[in-house]
C-alpha positions in Angstrom: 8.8 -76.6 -47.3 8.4 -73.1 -49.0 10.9 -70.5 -48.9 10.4 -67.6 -46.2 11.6 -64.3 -45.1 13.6 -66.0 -42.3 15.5 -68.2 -44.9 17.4 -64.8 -45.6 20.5 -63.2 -43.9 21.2 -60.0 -44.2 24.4 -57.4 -43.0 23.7 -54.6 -40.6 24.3 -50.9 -41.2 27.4 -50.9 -38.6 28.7 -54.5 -40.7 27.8 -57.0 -38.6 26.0 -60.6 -39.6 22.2 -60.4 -39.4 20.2 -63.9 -39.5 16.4 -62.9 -40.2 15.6 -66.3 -38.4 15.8 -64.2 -35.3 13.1 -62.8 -36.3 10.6 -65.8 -36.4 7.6 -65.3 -35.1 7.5 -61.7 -34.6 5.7 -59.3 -37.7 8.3 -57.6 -39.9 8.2 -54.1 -41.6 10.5 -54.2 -44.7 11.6 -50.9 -46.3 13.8 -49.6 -48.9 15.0 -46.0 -47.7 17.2 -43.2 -48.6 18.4 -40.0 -46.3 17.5 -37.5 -49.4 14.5 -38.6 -50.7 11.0 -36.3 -50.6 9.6 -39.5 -48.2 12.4 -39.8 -46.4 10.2 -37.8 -43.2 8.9 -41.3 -43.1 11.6 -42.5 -41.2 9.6 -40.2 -38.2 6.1 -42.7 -39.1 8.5 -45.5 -39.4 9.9 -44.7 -35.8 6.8 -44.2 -34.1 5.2 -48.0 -35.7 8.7 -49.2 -33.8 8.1 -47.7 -30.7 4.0 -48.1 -30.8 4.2 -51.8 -31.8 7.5 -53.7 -31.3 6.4 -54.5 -27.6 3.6 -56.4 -29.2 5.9 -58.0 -31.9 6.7 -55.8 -35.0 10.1 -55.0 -36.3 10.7 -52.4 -38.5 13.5 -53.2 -40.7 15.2 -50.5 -43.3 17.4 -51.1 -46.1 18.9 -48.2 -47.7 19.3 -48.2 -51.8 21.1 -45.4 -53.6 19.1 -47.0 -56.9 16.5 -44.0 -57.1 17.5 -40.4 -58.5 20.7 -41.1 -56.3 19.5 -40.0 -52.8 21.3 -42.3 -50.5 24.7 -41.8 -51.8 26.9 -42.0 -48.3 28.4 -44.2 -47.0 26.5 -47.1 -44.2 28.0 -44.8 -41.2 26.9 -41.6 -42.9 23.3 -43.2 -43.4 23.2 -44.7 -39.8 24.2 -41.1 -38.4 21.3 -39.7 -40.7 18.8 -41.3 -39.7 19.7 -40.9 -35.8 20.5 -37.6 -35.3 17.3 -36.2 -38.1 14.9 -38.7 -37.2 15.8 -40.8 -34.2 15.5 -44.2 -35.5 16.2 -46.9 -33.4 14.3 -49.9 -35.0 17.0 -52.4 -37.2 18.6 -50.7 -40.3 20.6 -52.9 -43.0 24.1 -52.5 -45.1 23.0 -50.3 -48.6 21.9 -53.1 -51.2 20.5 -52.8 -54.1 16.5 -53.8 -54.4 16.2 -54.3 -58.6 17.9 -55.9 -61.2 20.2 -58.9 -61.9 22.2 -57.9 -58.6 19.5 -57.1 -56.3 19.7 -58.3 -52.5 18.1 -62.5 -52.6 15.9 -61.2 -49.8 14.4 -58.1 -52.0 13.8 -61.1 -55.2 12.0 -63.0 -52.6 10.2 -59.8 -51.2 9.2 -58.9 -55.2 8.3 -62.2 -56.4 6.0 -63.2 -53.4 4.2 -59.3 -53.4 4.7 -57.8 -57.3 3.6 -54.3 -57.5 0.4 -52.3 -59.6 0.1 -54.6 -62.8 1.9 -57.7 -61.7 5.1 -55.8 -62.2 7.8 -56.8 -59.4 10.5 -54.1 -59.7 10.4 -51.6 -56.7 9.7 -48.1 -58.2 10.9 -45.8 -55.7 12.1 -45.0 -52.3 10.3 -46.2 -49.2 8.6 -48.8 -51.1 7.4 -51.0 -47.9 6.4 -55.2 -47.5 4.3 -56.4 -44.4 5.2 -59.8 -43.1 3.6 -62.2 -41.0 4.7 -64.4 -38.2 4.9 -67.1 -40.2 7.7 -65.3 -42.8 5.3 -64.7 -45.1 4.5 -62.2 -47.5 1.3 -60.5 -46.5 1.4 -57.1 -48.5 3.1 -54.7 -50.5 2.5 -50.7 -49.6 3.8 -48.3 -52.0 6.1 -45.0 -51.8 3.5 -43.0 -51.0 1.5 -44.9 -48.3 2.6 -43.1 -44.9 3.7 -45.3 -42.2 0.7 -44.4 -40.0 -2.3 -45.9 -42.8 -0.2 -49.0 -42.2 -1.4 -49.5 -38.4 -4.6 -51.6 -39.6 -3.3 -54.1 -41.5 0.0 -54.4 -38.4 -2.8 -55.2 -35.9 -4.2 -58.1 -38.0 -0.4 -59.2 -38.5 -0.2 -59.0 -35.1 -3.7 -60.4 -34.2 -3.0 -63.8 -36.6 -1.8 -66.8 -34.8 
């Protein structure tokens, strides 16, 4: 059987185990983030996908990275506390990992190798760099930096819509 996202485990912001198999079945919205970042207003489009669509079945799931210019560099409380007081996220956020190189998070590898970026090239480029996943746990695309959350709604409703 080929490998999916809900194959993966992953450690919340506040420390605690997080099994992405409890997540089968339901759409996910996979995002690298950082608090100081110029897209890090995102977090408000981001928000407002979690509220609009996680009755139907989406979750929005962040993972901060301090691997761009530096602009996550607190610690998992300070980032938590960031994004909820600035921007009132609710939806799931994830321990700070790192999304390129030899030590990247397993999940972020999969994420790459399953969606690569303009050219075929798999590395994440920046912040906010964003994969859409299907019911089944499978990679259905990759949205850059600099697609706001809210040009993601179309392709969410056929996630949603697919069986």
């Amino acid at each position: 059987m080929s490998q999916s996202v809900f194959d993966f485990q992953a450690t919340s912001i506040r420390g605690e185990p997080a099994d992405l198999a409890a997540q089968r079945g339901k759409v996910l919205l996979i995002v690298n983030t950082a608090s100081e970042c110029g897209f890090t207003p995102q977090f408000k489009g981001l928000e407002q996908l979690w509220q609009d669509y996680g009755p139907r079945g989406l979750v929005v799931i962040g993972f901060p990275s301090n691997e761009f210019g530096g602009q996550d560099p607190g610690s998992n409380d300070q980032i938590a506390s960031f994004c909820e007081l600035n921007y009132g996220v609710s939806f799931p956020m994830m321990g700070k990992i790192k999304v390129n190189g030899g030590d990247a998070d397993p999940l972020w590898k999969f994420l790459k190798s399953e969606k690569p970026g303009f050219l075929g090239t798999e590395a994440i480029k920046w912040n906010f760099t964003k994969f859409l996943v299907g019911r089944d746990g499978q990679v259905v695309k990759r949205f850059a930096p600099n697609d706001p959350p809210e040009k993601l709604r179309a392709d969410i409703e056929a996630a949603l819509a697919a069986a």
